[in-house]
C-alpha positions as CSV (number, residue, x, y, z in Angstrom):
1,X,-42.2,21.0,-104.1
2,X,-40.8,24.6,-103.9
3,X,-39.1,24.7,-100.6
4,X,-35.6,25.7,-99.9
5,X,-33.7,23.3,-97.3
6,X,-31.3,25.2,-95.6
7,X,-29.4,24.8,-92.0
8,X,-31.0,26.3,-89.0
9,X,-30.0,30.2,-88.3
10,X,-30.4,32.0,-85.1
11,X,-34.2,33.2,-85.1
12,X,-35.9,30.4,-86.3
13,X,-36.0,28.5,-82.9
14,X,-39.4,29.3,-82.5
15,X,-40.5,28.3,-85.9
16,X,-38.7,25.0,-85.5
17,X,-40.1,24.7,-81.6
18,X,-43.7,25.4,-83.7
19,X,-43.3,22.5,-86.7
20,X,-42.0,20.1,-85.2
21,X,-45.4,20.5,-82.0
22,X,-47.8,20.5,-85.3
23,X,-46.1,17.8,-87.1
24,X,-46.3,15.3,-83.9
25,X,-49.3,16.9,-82.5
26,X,-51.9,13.6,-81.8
27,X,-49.9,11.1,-83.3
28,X,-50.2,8.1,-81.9
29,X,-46.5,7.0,-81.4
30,X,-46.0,10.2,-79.6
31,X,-45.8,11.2,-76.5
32,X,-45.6,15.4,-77.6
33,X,-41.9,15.4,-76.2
34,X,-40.9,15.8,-79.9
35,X,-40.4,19.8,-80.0
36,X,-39.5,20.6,-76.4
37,X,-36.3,17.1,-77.2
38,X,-35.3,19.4,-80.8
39,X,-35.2,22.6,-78.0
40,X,-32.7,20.7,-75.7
41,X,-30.9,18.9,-78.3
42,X,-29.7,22.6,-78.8
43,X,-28.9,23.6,-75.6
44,X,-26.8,21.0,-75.0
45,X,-24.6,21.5,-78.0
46,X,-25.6,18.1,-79.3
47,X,-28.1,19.2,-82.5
48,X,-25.0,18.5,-84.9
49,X,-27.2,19.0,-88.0
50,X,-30.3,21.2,-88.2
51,X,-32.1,21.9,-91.2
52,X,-35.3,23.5,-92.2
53,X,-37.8,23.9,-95.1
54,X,-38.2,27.1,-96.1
55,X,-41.1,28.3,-98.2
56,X,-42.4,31.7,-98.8
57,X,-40.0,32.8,-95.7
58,X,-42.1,29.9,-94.0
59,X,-40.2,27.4,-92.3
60,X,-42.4,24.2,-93.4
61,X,-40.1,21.7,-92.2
62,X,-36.9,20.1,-89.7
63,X,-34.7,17.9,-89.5
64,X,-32.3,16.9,-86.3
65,X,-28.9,14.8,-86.4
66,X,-27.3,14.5,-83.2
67,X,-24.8,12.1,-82.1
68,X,-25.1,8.7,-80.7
69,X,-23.1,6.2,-78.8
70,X,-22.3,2.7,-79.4
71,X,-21.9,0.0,-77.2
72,X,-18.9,-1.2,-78.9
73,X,-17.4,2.3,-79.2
74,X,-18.1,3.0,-82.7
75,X,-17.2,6.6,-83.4
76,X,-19.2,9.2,-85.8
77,X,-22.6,7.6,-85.2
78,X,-25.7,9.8,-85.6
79,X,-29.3,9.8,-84.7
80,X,-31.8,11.2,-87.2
81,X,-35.1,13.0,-85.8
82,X,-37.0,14.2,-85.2
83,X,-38.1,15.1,-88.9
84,X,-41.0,17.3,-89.0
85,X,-43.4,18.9,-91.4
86,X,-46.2,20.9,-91.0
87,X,-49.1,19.1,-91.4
88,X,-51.0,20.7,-94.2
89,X,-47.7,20.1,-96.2
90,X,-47.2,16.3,-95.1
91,X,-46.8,14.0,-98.4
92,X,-44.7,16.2,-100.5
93,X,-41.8,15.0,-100.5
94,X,-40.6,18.3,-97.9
95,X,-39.1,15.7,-95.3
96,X,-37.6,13.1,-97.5
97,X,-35.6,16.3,-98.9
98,X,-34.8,17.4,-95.4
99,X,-33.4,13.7,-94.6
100,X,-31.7,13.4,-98.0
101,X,-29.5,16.9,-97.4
102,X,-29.0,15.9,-94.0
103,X,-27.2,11.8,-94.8
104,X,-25.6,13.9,-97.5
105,X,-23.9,16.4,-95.0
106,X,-23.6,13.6,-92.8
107,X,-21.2,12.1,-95.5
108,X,-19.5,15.5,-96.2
109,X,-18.2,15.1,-92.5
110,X,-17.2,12.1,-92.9
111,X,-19.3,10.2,-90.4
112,X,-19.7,6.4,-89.6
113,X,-23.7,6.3,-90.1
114,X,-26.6,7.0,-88.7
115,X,-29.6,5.6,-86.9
116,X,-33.2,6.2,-86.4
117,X,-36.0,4.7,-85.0
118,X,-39.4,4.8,-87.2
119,X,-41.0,3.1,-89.8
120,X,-39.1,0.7,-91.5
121,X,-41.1,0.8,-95.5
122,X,-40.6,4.8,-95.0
123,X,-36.6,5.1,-93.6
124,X,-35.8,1.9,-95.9
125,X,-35.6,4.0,-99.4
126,X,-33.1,5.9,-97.2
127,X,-31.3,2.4,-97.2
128,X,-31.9,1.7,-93.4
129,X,-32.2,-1.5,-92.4
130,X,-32.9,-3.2,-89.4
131,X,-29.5,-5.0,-88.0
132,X,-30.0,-7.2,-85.2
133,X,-26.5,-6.9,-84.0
134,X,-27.9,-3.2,-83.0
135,X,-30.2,-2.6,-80.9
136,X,-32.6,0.6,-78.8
137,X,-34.2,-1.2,-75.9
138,X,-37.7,-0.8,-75.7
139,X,-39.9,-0.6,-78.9
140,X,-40.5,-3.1,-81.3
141,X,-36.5,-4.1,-82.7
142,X,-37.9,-3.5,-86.4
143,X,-38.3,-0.4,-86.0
144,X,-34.8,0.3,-85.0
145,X,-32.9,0.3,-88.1
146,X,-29.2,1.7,-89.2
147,X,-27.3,3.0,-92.3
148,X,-23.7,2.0,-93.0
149,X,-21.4,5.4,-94.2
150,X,-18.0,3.5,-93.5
151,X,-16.1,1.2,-91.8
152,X,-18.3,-2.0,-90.4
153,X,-21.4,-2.0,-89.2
154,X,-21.4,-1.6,-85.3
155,X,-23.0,-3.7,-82.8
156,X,-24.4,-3.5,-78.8
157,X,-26.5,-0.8,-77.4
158,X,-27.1,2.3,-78.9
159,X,-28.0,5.2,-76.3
160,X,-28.8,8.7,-77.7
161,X,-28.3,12.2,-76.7
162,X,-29.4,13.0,-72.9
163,X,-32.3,15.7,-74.2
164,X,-34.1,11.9,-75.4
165,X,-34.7,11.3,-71.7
């Protein structure tokens, strides 16, 4: 992999906007929301960590962080995704380095965790884990999984950012 991850700079909106449509385009757990959620996430001030794949000046790749809030109050919680890659590209290794740099920066700032909702055998050499004191109405609770950066792990609800709908 030759790709340089690097935060999100004005101008590259519409190459993000354009990954992250290819990367979810007819995939069966979405419902195509994925690019236009990434495009509001920024509007609103909530994408608190946006990084891309570059390669060749080709943005390849993206990954969101915004924050998220806790039932219980738990501060400096964060969603991750969407993570994206073009799909020629898929099964290099380009989005694992995009969540990597992103739970690193995370940790830079000091946050609590993070959260994200996706497949457990992928997100788990991340260290996520389901937590059943957690929980994201609606899809199966598996899938819903957490990683401790400090303090305890929280419990209740979690609800994201507004651009999630």
């Amino acid at each position: 992999m030759s790709v340089a991850i690097r935060p999100e700079r004005a101008g590259d909106e519409r190459a993000i906007h354009e990954v992250v449509r290819a990367a979810f385009d007819g995939h069966p757990h979405s419902d195509g929301s994925e690019p236009t959620i990434v495009d509001a996430l920024r509007a609103d001030g909530d994408l608190s960590i946006s990084l891309v794949a570059e390669d060749g000046g080709a943005i390849v790749g993206h990954v969101a962080f915004s924050p998220v809030a806790i039932a219980d109050g738990g501060e400096g919680w964060f969603g991750l995704g969407p993570v994206a890659v073009m799909p020629p590209r898929q099964g290099e290794g380009i989005g694992a380095a995009l969540i990597e740099r992103g739970l690193a920066l995370l940790r830079e700032r000091d946050a609590a965790g993070s959260v994200v909702l996706g497949e457990p055998d992928y997100y788990g050499r991340f260290d996520f884990a389901h937590d059943p004191g957690l929980a994201f109405p609606g899809p199966p609770a598996a899938y819903f999984q957490r990683l401790v950066m400090a303090g305890n792990a929280p419990r209740g609800v979690v609800t994201y950012a507004p651009a999630f709908g």
